[in-house]
C-alpha positions as CSV (number, residue, x, y, z in Angstrom):
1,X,0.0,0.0,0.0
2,X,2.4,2.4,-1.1
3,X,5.9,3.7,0.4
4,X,7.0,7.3,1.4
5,X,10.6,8.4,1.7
6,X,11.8,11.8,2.8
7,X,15.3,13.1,3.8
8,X,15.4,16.7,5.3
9,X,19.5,18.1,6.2
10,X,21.0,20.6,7.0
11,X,23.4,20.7,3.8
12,X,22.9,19.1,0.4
13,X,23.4,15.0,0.7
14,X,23.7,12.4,-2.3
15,X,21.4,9.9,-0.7
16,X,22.4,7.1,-3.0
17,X,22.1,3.4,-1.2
18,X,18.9,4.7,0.5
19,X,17.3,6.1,-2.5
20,X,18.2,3.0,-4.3
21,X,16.9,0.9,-1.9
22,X,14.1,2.8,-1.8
23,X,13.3,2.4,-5.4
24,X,13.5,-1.3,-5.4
25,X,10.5,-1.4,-3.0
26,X,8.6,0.0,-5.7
27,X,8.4,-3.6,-7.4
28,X,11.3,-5.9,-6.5
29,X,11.6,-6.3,-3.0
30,X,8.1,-4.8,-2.4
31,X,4.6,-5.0,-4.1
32,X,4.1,-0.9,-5.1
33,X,4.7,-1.4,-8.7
34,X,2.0,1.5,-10.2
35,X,4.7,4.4,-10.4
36,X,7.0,6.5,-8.6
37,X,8.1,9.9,-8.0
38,X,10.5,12.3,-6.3
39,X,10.5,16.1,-5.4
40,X,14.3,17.6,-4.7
41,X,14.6,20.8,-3.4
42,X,17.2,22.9,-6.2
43,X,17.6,26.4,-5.1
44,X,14.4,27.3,-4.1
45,X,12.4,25.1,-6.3
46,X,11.4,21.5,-6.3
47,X,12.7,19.8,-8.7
48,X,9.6,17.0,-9.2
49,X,10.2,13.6,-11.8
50,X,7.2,11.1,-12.2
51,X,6.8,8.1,-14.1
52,X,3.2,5.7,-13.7
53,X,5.6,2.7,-13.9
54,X,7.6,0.2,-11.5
55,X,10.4,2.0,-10.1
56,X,12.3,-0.9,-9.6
57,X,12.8,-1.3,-13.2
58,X,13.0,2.3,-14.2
59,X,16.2,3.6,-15.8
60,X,15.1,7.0,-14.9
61,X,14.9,6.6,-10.8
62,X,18.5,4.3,-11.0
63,X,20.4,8.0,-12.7
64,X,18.2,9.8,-9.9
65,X,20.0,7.4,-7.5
66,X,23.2,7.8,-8.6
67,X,22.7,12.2,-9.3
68,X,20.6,13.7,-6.6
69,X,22.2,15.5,-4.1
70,X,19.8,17.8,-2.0
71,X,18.7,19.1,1.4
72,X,15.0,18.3,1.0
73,X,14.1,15.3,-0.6
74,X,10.3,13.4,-1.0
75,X,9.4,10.0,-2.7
76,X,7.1,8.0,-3.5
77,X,6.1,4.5,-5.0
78,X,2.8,3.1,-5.5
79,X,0.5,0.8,-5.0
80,X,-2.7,1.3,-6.3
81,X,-5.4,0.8,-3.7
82,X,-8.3,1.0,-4.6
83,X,-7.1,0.3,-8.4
84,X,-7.2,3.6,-10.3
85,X,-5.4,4.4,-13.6
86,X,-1.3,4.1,-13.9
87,X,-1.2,7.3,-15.5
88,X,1.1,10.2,-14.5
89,X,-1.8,12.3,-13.2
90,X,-2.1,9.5,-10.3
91,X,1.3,9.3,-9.4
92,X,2.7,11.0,-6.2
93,X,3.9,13.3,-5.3
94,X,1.6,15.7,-6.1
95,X,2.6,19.7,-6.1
96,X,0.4,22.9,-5.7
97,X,1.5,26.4,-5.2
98,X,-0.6,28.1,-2.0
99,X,-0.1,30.8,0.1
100,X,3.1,32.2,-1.3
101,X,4.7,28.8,-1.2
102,X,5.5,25.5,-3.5
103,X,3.9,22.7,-1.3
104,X,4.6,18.8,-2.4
105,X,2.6,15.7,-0.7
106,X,2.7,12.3,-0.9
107,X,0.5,9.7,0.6
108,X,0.2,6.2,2.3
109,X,-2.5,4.4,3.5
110,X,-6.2,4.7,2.0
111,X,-9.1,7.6,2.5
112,X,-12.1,6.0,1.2
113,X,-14.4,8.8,1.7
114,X,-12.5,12.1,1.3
115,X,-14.9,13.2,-1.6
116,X,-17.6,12.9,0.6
117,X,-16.1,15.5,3.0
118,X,-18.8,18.1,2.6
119,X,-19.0,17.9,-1.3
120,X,-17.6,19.1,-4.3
121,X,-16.4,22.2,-2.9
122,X,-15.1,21.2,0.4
123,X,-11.2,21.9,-0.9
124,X,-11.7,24.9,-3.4
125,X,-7.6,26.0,-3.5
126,X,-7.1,23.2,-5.8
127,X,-9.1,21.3,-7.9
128,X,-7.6,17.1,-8.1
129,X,-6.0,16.4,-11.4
130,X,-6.6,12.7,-11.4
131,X,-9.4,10.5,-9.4
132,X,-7.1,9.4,-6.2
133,X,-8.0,9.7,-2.8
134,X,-4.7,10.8,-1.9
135,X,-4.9,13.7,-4.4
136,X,-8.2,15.5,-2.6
137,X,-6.8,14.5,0.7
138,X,-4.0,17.2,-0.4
139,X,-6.3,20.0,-1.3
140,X,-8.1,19.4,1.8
141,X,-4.9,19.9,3.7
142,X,-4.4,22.8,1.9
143,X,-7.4,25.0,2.3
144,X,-7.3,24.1,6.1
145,X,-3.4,25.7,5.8
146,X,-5.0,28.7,3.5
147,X,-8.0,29.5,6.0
148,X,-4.7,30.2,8.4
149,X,-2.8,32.0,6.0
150,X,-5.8,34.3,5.3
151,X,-6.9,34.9,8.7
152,X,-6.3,38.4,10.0
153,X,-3.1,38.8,11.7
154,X,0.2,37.8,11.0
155,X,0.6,33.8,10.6
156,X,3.3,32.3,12.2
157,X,4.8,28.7,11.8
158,X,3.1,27.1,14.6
159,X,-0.4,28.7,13.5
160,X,-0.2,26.3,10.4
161,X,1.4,23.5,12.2
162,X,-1.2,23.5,14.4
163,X,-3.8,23.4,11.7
164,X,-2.0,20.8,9.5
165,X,-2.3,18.6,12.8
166,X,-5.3,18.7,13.1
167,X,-6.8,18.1,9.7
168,X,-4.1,14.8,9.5
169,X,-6.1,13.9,12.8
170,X,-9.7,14.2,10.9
171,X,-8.7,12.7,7.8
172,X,-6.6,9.9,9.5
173,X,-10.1,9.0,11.1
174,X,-11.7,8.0,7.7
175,X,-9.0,5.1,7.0
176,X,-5.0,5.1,6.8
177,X,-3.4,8.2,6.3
178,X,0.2,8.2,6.5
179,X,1.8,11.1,4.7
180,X,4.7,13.6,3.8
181,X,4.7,17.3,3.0
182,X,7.4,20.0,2.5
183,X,7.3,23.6,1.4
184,X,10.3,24.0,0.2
185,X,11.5,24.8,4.3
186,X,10.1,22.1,6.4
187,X,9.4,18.7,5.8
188,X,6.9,17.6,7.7
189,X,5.7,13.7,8.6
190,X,2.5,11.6,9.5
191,X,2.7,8.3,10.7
192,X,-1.4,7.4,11.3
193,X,0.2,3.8,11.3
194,X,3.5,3.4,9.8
195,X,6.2,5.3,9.3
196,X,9.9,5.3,10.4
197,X,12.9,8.0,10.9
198,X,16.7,7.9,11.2
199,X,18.7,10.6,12.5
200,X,21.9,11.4,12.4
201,X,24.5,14.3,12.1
202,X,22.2,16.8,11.3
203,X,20.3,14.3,8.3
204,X,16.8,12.9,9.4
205,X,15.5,10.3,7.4
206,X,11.9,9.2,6.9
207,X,10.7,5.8,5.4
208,X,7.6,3.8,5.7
209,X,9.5,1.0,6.4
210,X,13.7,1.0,7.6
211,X,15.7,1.0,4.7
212,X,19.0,-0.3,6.0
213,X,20.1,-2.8,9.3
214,X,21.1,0.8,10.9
215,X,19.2,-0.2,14.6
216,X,18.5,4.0,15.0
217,X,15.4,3.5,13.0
218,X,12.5,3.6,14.9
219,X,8.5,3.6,14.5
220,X,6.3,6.9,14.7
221,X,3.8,6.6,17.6
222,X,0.5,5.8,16.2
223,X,-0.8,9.5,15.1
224,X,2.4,11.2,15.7
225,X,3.2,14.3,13.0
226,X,7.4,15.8,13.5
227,X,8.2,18.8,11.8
228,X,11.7,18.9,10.3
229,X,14.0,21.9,9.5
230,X,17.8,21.4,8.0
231,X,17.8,18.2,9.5
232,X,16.7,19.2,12.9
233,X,13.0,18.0,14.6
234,X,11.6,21.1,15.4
235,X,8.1,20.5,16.7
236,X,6.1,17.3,17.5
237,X,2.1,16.5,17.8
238,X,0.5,13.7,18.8
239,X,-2.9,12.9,17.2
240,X,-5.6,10.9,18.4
241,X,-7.9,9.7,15.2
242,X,-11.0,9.0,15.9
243,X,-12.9,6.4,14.4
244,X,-16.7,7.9,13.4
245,X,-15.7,11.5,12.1
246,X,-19.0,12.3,10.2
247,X,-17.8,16.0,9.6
248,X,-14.6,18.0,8.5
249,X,-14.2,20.3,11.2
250,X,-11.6,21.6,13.3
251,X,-13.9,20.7,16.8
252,X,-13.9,17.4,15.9
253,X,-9.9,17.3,16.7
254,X,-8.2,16.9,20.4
255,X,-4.4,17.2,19.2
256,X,-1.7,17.6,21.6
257,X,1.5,19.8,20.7
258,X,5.1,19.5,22.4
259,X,7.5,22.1,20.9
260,X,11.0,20.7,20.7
261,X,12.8,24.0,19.8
């Protein structure tokens, strides 16, 4: 059911045996053959290269393994579940510009009834390019982020942190919504159910599952969202899904916020 893969440091890193690795789990030595992708931060742009096929046998992902270097990397390979169309509009990540800002989002799990979450309209930022779940989940993430921006006042980091947590809480109680998101400064990462990270040096590593024998990986706690900056955790939430959300609403969430630095 898909993988994620994120690396956020604190200088540009060639990422090689991991992203390799990585890449093979996307049909070789794990069942997400529907496509891959991967966003790397260059300058102050993402850099973002899709392909609605196995990565594991792309020759296009093995020169990305062997030629990226970057602070800010997110990935992707898929498994499509429900089945939808292999086609490029399906594939993750999936970028927007909101607010100001290049956002990029990929996602694991499944959210059987976002399109439900109070119609049509419920995400009007962006309109879905293709017919995945993960796709609306996105724009829904992103209007809750935009209602912030646009609120009077100035909008500070923690304002939108805050709100990001809580709409991963309310979506995350539809199904399985593990995630990544970055814009362009922080990468930021969900684990509803299953997700990983490895630290080390000033490098932080995210996976869904540990990429190497390294023992420093370790498991999210269930709900947990970490914000990272140049390699550095800056801010943790824990989230507590719940199971019989009938609304998208900001009362419906209880989340509970400890500030690293």
């Amino acid at each position: 059911m898909c993988e994620l893969f994120g690396l956020s440091s604190d200088r540009p890193v060639p990422p090689e045996e991991l992203l390799c690795r990585f890449g093979a789990r996307g049909g070789d030595t794990a069942d997400n053959p529907d496509g891959w992708g991967l966003a790397t931060l260059e300058g102050n742009a993402f850099h973002l290269v899709k392909e609605p096929l196995p990565a594991a046998h792309s020759s296009r992902f093995r020169e990305l393994c062997m030629q990226t270097r970057s602070s800010l990397i997110l990935g992707h390979v898929r498994k499509a579940n429900p089945p939808t169309a292999r086609v490029l509009a399906n594939t993750h990540p999936f970028r927007r510009s909101c607010c100001g800002r290049e956002w990029v989002f990929a996602h694991n799990g499944i959210i059987p009834d976002t399109t439900a979450l109070g119609g049509t309209d419920a995400a009007p930022i962006c309109t879905p390019s293709g017919d995945t779940d993960s796709e609306y989940a996105f724009c829904l993430v992103l209007d809750r982020i935009a209602t912030v921006f646009s609120a009077a006042g100035a909008t500070t980091d923690r304002d939108w942190f805050d709100a990001l947590a809580q709409v991963a809480e309310t979506l995350a109680s539809y199904g399985r919504f593990n995630f990544l998101i970055s814009d362009g400064e922080h990468l930021i990462a969900y684990g509803h159910d299953r997700l990983h990270g490895l630290a080390d040096a000033g490098i932080a590593v995210i996976a869904t599952e540990p990429l190497t024998a390294d023992p420093g990986w370790a498991a999210f706690a269930p709900g947990e969202l970490r914000v990272y900056r140049s390699g550095e955790q800056i801010a943790r939430f824990l989230t507590h899904p719940h199971p019989t959300i009938t609304t998208l609403s900001a009362d419906n969430a209880t989340t509970h916020e400890e500030l690293v630095s």
